[in-house]
VOLOMAR-318292 format. One record per residue (C-alpha): x, y, z; residue in three letters. Coordinates in pm, whole numbers, plus 50000, padded with zeros to 5 digits. Layout:
XYZALA/...
This chain:
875675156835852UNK/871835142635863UNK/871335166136133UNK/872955199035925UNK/870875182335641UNK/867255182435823UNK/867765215435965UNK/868475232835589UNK/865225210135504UNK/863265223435771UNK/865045263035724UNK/864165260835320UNK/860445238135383UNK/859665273135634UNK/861055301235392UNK/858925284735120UNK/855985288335382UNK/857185319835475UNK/856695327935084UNK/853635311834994UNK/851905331735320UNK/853295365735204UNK/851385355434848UNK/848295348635018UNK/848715381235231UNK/849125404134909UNK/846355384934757UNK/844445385834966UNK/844605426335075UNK/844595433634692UNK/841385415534680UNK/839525432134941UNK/839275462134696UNK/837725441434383UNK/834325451934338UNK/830995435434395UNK/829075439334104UNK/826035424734226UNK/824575443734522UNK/822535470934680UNK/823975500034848UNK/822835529135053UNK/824245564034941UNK/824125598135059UNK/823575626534726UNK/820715607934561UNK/817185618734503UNK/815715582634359UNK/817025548034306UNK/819755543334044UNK/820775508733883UNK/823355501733739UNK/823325473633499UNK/826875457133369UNK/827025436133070UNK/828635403132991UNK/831495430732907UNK/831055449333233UNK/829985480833063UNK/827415496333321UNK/824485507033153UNK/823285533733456UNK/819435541233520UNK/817555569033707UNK/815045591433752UNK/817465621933689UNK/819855631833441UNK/822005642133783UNK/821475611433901UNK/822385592033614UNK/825595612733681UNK/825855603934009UNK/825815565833942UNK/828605569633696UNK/831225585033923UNK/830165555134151UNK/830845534933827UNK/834155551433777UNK/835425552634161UNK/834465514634143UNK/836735502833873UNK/839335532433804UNK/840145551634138UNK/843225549234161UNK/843865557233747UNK/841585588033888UNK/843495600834169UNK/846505598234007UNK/845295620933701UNK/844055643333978UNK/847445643434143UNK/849145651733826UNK/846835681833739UNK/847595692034070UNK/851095692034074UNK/851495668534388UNK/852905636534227UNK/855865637734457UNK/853845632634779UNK/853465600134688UNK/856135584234450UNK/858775611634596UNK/861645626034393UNK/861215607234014UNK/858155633633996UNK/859775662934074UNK/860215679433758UNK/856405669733686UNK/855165686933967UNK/856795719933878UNK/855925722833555UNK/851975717533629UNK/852405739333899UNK/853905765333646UNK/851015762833396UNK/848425759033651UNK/845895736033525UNK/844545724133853UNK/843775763333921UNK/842355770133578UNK/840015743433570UNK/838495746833920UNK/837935787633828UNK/836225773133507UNK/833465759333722UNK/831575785533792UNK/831505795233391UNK/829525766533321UNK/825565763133255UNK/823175752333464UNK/822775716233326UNK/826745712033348UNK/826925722833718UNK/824305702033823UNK/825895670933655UNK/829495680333784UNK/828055677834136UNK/826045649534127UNK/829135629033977UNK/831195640634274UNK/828845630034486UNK/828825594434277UNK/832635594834292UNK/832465602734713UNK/829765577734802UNK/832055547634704UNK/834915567934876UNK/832525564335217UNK/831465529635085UNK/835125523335095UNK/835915533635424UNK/832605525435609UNK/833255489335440UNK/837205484335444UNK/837425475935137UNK/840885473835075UNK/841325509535025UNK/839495512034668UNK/842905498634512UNK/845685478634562UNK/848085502934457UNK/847045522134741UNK/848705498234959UNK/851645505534842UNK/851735538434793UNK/849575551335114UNK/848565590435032UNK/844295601035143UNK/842045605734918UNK/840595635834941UNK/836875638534818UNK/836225645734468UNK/834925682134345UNK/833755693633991UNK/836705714633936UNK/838485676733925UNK/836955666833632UNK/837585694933413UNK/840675695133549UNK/841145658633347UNK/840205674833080UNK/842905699833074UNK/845195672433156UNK/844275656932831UNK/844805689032635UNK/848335685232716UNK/848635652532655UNK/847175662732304UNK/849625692332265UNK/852615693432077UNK/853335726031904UNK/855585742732168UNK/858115716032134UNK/857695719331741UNK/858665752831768UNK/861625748131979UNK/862885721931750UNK/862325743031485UNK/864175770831627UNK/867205746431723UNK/867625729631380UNK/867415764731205UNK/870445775831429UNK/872155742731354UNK/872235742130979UNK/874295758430819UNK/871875759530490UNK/868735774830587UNK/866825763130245UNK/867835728430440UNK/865005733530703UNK/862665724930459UNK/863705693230405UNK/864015678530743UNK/860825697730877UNK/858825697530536UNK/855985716630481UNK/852515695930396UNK/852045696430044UNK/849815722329978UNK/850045762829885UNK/853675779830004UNK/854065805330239UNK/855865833530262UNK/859575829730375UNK/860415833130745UNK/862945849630907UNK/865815826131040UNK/866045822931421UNK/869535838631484UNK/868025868631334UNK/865295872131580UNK/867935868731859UNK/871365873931772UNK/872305861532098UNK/871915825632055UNK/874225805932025UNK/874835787131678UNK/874405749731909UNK/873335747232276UNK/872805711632430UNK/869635703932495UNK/868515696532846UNK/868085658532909UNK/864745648733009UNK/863865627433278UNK/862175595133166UNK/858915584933344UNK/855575566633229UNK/853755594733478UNK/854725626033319UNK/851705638933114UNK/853895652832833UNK/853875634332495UNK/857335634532353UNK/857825646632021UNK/855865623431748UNK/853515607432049UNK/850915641032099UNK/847615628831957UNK/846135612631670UNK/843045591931572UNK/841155583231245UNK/837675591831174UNK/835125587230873UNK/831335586030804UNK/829485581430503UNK/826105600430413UNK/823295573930287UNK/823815575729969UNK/827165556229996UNK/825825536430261UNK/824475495630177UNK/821455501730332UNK/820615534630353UNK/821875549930676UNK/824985571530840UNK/827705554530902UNK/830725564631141UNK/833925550531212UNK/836265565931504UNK/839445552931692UNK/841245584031869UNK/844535572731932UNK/846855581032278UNK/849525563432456UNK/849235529532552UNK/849125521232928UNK/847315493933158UNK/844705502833222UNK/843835523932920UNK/842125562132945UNK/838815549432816UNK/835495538532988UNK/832705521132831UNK/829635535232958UNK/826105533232864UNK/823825567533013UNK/820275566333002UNK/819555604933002UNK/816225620333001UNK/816265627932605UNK/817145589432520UNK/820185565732566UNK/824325574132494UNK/827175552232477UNK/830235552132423UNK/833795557932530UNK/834025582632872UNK/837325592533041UNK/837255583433400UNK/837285614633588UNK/835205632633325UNK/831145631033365UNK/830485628832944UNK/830485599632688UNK/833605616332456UNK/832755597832190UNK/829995572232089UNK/826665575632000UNK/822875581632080UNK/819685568231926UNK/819815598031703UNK/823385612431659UNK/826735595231678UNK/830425614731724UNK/833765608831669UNK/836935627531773UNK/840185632131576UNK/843145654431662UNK/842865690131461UNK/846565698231493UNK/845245737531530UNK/848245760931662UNK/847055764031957UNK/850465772332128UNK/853355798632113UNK/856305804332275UNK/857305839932360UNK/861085852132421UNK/860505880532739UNK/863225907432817UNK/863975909733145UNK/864775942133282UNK/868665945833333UNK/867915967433632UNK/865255943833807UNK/864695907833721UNK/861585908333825UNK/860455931233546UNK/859915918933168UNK/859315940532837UNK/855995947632718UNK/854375970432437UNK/854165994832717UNK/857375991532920UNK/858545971433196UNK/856035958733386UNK/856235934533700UNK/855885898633640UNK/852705880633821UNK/854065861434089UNK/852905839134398UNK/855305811334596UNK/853875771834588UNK/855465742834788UNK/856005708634703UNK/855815683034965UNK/858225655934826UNK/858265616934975UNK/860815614435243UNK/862565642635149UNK/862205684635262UNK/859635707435055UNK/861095730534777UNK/859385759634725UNK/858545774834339UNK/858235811434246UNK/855815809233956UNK/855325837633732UNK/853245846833491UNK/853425874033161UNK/850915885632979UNK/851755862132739UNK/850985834832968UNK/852625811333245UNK/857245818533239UNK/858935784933196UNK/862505774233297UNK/864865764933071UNK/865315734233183UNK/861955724433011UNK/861465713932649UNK/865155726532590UNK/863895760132615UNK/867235772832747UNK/868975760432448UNK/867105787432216UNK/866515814732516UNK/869115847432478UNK/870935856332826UNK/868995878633037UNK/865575866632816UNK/862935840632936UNK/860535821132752UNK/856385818732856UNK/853965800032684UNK/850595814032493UNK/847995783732485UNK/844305778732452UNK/843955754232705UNK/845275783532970UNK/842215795233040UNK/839975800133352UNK/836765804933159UNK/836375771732977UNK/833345759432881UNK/834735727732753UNK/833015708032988UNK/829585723432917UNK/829625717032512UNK/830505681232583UNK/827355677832771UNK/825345701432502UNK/826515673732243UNK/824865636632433UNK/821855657132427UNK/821965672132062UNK/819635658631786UNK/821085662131462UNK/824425675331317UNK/823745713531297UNK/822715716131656UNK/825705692831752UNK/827835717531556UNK/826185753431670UNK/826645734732077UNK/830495729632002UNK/830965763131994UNK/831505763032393UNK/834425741432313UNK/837945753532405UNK/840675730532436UNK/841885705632339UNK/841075715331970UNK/839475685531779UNK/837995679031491UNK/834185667431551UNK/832855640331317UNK/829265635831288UNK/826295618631218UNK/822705620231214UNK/819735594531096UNK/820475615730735UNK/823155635930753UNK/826865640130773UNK/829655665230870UNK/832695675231051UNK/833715704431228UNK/836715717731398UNK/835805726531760UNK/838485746331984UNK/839225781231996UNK/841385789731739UNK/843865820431820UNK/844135855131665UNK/847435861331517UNK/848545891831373UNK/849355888531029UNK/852325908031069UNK/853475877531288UNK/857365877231256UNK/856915836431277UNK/853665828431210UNK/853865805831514UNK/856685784931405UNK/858985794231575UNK/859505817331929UNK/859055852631874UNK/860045882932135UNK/857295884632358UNK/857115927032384UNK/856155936032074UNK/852495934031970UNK/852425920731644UNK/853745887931815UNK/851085885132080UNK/847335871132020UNK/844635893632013UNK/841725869732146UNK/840035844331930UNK/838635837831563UNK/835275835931560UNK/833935799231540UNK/832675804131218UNK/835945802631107UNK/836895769731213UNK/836325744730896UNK/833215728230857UNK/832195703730640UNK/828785693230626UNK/826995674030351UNK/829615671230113UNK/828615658629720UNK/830915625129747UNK/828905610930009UNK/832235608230231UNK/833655625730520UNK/837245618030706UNK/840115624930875UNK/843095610630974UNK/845235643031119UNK/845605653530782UNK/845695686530637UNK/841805695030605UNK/842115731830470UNK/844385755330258UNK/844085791430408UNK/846555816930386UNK/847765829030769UNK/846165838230990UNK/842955815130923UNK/845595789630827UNK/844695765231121UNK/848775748731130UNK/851395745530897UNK/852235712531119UNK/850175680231064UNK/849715649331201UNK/849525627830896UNK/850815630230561UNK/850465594330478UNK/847475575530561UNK/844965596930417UNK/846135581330087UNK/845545552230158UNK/842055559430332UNK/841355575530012UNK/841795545929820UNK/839875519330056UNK/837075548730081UNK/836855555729687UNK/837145516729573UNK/833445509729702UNK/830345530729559UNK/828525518829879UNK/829745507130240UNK/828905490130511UNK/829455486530844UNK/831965458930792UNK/833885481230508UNK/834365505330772UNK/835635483130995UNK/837865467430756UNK/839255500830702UNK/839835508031089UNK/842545471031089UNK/843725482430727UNK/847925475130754UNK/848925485830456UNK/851225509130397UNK/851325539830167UNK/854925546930285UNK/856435515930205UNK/854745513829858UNK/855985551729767UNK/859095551729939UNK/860545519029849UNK/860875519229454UNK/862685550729519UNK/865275548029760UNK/865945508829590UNK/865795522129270UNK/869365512229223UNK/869985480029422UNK/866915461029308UNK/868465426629130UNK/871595442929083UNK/875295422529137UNK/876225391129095UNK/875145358429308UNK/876955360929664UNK/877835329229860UNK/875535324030163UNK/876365340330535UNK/878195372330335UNK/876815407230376UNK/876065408030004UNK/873535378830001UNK/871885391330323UNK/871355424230121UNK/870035404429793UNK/867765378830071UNK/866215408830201UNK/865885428229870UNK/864085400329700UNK/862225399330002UNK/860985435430011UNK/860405432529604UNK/857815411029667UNK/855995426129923UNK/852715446429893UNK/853325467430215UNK/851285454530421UNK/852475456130784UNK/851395421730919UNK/852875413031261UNK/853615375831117UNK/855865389130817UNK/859565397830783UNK/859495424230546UNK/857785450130743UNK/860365450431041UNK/863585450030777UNK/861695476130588UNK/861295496130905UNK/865045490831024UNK/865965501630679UNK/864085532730674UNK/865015544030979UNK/869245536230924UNK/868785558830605UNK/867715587830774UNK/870175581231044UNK/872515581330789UNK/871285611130610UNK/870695635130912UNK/873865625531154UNK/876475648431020UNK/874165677430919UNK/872505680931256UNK/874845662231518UNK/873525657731876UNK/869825675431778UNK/869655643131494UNK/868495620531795UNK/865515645231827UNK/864235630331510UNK/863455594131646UNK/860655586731362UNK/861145587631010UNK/859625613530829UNK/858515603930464UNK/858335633130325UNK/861855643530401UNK/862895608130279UNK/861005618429904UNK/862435651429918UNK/865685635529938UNK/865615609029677UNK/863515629829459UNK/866185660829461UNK/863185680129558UNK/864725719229581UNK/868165704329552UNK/867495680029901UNK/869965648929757UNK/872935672329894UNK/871995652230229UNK/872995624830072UNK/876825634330076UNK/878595632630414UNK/880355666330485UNK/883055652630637UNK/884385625030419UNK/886215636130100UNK/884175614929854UNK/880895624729766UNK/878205603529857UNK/875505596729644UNK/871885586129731UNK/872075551929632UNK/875275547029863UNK/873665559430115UNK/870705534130062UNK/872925504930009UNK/874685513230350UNK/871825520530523UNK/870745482130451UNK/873685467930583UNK/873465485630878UNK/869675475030907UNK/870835439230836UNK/873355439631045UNK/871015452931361UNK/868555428831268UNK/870855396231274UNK/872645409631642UNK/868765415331750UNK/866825387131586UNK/869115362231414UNK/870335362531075UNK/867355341730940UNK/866015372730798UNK/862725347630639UNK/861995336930959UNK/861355372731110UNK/858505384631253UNK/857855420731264UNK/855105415231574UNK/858215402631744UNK/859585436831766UNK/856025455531707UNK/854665446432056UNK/852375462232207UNK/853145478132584UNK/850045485932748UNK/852635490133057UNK/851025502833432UNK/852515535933495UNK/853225526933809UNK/853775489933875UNK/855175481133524UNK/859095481233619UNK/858475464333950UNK/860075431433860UNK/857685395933920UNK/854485423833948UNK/855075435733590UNK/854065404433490UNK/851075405033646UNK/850295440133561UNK/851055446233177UNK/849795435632907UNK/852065429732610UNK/850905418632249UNK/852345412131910UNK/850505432631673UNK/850245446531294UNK/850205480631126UNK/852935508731213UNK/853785542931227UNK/851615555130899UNK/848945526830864UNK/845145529630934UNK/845605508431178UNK/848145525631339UNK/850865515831595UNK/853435544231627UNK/856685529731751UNK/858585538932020UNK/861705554731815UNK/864445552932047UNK/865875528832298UNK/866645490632267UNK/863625484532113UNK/862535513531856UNK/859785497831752UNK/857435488332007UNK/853955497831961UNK/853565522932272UNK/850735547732079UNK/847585541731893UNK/843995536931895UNK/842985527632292UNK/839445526432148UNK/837445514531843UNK/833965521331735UNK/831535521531450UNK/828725535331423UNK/825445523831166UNK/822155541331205UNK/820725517530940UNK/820795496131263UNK/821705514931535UNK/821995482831804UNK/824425466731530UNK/827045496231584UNK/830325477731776UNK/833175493831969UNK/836365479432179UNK/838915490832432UNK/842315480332416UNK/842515466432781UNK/839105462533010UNK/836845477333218UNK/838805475233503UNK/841575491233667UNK/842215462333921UNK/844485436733804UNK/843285409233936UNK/839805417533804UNK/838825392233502UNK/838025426233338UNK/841565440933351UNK/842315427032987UNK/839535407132897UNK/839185430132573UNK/842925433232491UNK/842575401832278UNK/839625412932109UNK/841575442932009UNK/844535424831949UNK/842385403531693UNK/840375428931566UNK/836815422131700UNK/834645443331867UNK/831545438032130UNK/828305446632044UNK/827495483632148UNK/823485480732227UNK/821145502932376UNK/819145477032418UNK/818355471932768UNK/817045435332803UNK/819775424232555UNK/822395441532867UNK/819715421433133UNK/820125388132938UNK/823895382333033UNK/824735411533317UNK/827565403333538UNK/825945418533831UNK/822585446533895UNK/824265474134165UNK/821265494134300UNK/821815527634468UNK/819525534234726UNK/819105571334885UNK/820285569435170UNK/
């Protein structure tokens, strides 16, 4: 027995070697690729010295002779701390995901083949000026020399996912960074699957006046009534399953509710403290680890810029200069419609135009998958734009036998000067020439906040399409594709994109709202971002005749909500201190706890509170409750509440309480049943998730943040390593805003909002502050992975200087670049 005893000593002392070894391996591979900060490198593509400074935050504030080279020594910047983030935003745009992480990526890969971004934006190149060229090149070159620094070095392959997921790097051209930027137009985008919705719950209702309810128009002028789906296409059927998506943090396409948003504000200086612009910005994406932004500082020839850069893209996005600061907010422009094409019965490969059948545009395109054989795509394109299958966006569930669907959008374009107006703005001066330079701007749409040292405005950049006004949708819905009052007919002008400079009030902002009231075609959208927290911006903007920098940002971490204020009195209007006393652990007291609870509350969504998550679950089991029967299986579509349908409802807005009733019972239901219900199944979720202490909750206990890696984040022991989870405050319609997840286990997770904060004060330009949600750094066992991620969390910023010696005073390391 001693001797059986030793040996399973000696066996479990050696496995625990064998363990610890294997940790000091992966350690110590992973950290062969962490950058040195602090040295001096030769490098081919330079014509002088660059340096590259990095504060006590590791922002590199990059130096040189050149505006190209100043270029140059931020794709080293980039390549240093987010290469792999890089090639992986490459690989999507390209379409050739599944060479690496095989066949999860599949369905990724075909549908960026289909639209053909990676194509687009390398055609776009030669479309841009002189200036843009020259920097596109000379950041390629940046990008490449730390590929060859890499190699010539062995530095652990530039990442340490690239260990695990071995694929070359090919070198880096300037058709890759605009192709980013197309990448993020999609990520922005989220009208096609509006109109398919739309189209689906039209076909499933059996009350057309009932669309308006569910998809509610902003408030704001009518329009004229449209014709019902099944009309346009007879053939489609009255329900058609919808096609179930596959499920991966890689896939570039928001889902419904999780496109783009973002805040933005400024204030002339006449409602400033002290005298100067002010401008507040946080555009707002989906979380992951790292995050999409950079923190860059760029000493070009006309004067310093910083601010927020994508890595990948050679331009400070949004930020400021010693004259001009910008800010970036989603526009919500149409910029997307989906066409229904006849095919020819005779020959498939022939659709219906204005003039007849015509041949689609066709060409084959392979896609080497991981351990398993190549498929190969037909992809064809319309007039209209780029065919999709079915299978995509549940296009097949509103597409007529022997019809298919193709896609008009902005973004499809091979002459986009995107990338040129970005660079036109870090060098403009004041807000009219920042404006008149936007006009190069293509896709995504925005809406361009500004400031100079005395001026303020906004401006909606993107081109905005020509519709017909005999329209038969007006872009709400898909339309056949062959006739031509359906099909654009080129551009607006700019000029008719909104613009707001100057205004009497002293205050500019936006927060996805509704900006303009135009009858169709100059309409902009009927869909909208935000119908809620512009009220409540209104209110913090209009309470202060002056403001400062510190009002601003106390706006920017505001968690109150409008919603819950509005919504609240109305749907409780007939439960509030109603019934007699119930004994403790019964339904009936846990529904009088949490009522006195809510009756109380001011709204604000603090992560330490109980109210906000049982006011959340409640919210969201009414309009389960309200929906289910009406729209079946497409009710799950609808995974965040929508306010406005909720007022619609309790108000009898048009008749809208007849949701209230379930068709299928024999009693009718009334509104305040239906709220009353709703509780107790909120309660009851809440106790089987949480406990039944319902003053003991904390709503930051279900409203955590997942700033998840997109690749590494379900590997189990490395997720710990590799994401960065938070408790935080604010929710789906709060300034501060942390859209939940809707669906799953955990609805409301924080998994979209603002991945960057800044503000902006030209009374003292050096004062202005900004954040990033994560770090600097893409490498997770940098120090700068998530070294700001509490700062965020907390709601501080870092100081956002141009000043160089202040950078100097407490830089973690000086890299010079040296021609080689």
């Amino acid at each position: 027995m001693a001797i059986v005893f030793r040996w399973l000593v000696r066996i479990a002392s050696g496995l625990v070697l064998l363990t610890l070894a294997a940790v000091l391996l992966v350690y110590f591979l992973a950290s062969q690729s962490l950058p040195e900060y602090d040295q001096t490198v030769e490098v081919q593509g330079l014509t002088a010295p660059v340096e590259i400074v990095r504060d006590t935050a590791n922002v590199p504030h990059i130096l040189g002779t050149t505006d190209p080279d100043v270029y140059f020594g931020l794709g080293y910047a980039h390549a240093q701390d987010r290469l792999w983030q890089m090639t992986v935003l490459r690989r999507t745009a390209q379409g050739r995901l599944s060479e690496v992480f095989g066949a999860r990526t599949v369905h990724i890969d075909k549908l960026l083949r289909r639209l053909d971004l990676y194509g687009l934006a390398h055609r776009s190149v030669t479309v841009q000026d002189d200036y843009t060229k020259a920097a596109l090149r000379a950041y390629a070159s940046g990008v490449n020399a730390r590929l060859a620094e890499i190699n010539e070095s062995a530095l652990g392959r530039g990442a340490p996912e690239m260990f695990l997921f071995n694929a070359p790097v090919s070198p880096w051209q300037p058709g890759d960074s605009l192709a980013v930027i197309k990448l993020m137009a999609l990520q922005l985008s989220g009208h096609l699957e509006d109109e398919v919705l739309r189209a689906r719950t039209s076909l499933m209702l059996n009350d057309a006046e009932r669309l308006a309810d569910i998809l509610p128009d902003v408030p704001g002028s009518g329009i004229a009534a449209l014709p019902e789906y099944a009309a346009l296409f007879p053939g489609v059927p009255r329900y058609a399953a919808g096609t179930p998506k596959p499920d991966t943090p890689l896939s570039p396409f928001p889902k419904r509710g999780l496109a783009g948003a973002s805040n933005a504000w400024s204030a002339a200086p006449s409602r400033s403290a002290i005298g100067g612009t002010l401008l507040a910005n946080d555009p707002h994406l989906g979380f992951t680890a790292p995050g999409i932004w950079y923190l860059a500082r760029l000493q070009l020839a006309k004067g310093g810029v910083i601010g927020a850069s994508i890595p990948g893209v050679p331009a400070i996005m949004t930020g400021r200069s010693d004259r001009l600061g910008w800010g970036l907010t989603s526009s919500y422009l149409d910029d997307q419609d989906i066409h229904i094409e006849q095919l020819n019965p005779d020959n498939p490969e022939e659709y219906l135009t204005p003039d007849g059948f015509k041949q689609f545009r066709s060409r084959p395109s392979i896609i080497e998958i991981k351990d398993e054989a190549p498929i190969t795509l037909t992809l064809r394109w319309t007039e209209n734009g780029p065919v999709l299958p079915g299978s995509d966006f549940d296009l097949g569930a509103i597409t007529p036998p022997g019809h298919v669907t193709s896609l008009s959008w902005t973004a499809l374009s091979a002459q986009d000067t995107s990338m040129s107006a970005s660079m036109a703005l870090m060098n403009a001066d004041t807000v009219r020439q920042a404006i008149d330079t936007a006009e190069l701007f293509i896709a995504p749409s925005q809406n361009l906040s500004l400031v100079d040292t005395d001026t303020i405005g906004m401006k909606l950049i993107g081109a905005m399409p020509r519709r017909d006004l005999r329209n038969q949708s007006r872009g709400r819905i898909p339309t056949p594709g062959w006739l031509n009052e359906n099909r654009w007919q080129g551009r607006l002008p700019y000029g008719d994109n909104p613009e707001f400079v100057a205004p009497a009030g002293g205050i500019l902002g936006n927060t996805n709202n509704k900006v303009i009231n135009r009858p169709f075609p100059r309409h902009v959208s009927y869909e909208w971002g935000d119908t809620q927290r512009i009220h409540r911006w209104e209110r913090l903007m209009q309470s202060r005749e002056v403001h400062t920098r510190d009002s601003f940002i106390e706006a920017q971490l505001d968690t109150v909500s409008f919603t819950a204020r509005s919504l609240l009195p109305l749907i409780g209007a007939d439960l509030w201190f109603t019934g007699a006393s119930a004994p403790e652990g019964t339904p009936e007291r846990q529904r009088q706890i949490a009522l006195n609870l809510l009756a109380e509350w001011n709204g604000e969504m603090n992560e330490h509170l109980p109210e906000p998550l049982i006011y959340a679950a409640w919210l969201r089991a009414l309009q389960i409750r309200l929906i289910s029967d009406e729209l079946g299986p497409i009710a799950a579509e609808f995974k965040h509440v929508e306010p406005l349908f909720i007022e619609r409802v309790y108000r009898n807005i048009d008749g809208a309480a007849v949701w209230c009733d379930v068709r299928q019972s024999a009693p009718t239901e009334t509104c305040s049943n239906m709220a009353r219900l709703a509780l107790d199944d909120a309660l009851i979720w809440i106790t089987e998730k949480y406990g039944g202490a319902l003053q003991s909750l904390r709503w930051g206990d279900a409203h955590q943040a997942t700033h998840d890696h997109p690749v590494l984040g379900s590997v189990p022991v490395l997720r710990f390593f590799v994401n960065i989870r938070q408790s935080t405050s604010g929710g789906d319609n709060t300034l501060l805003r942390g859209r939940t997840s809707g669906e799953g286990p955990d609805p409301f997770q924080n998994v979209h909002g603002a991945g960057y904060r800044g503000v902006y004060d030209f009374a003292d330009p050096d004062s202005s502050v900004f954040i990033t949600a994560t770090g600097q750094s893409g490498h997770f066992l940098s120090r700068y992975y998530d070294d700001q991620a509490l700062l965020w969390r907390r709601g501080e910023y870092i100081p956002m200087s141009l000043d160089l010696d202040l950078a100097r005073a407490a830089a973690v390391g000086v890299t010079n670049l040296i021609p080689r």
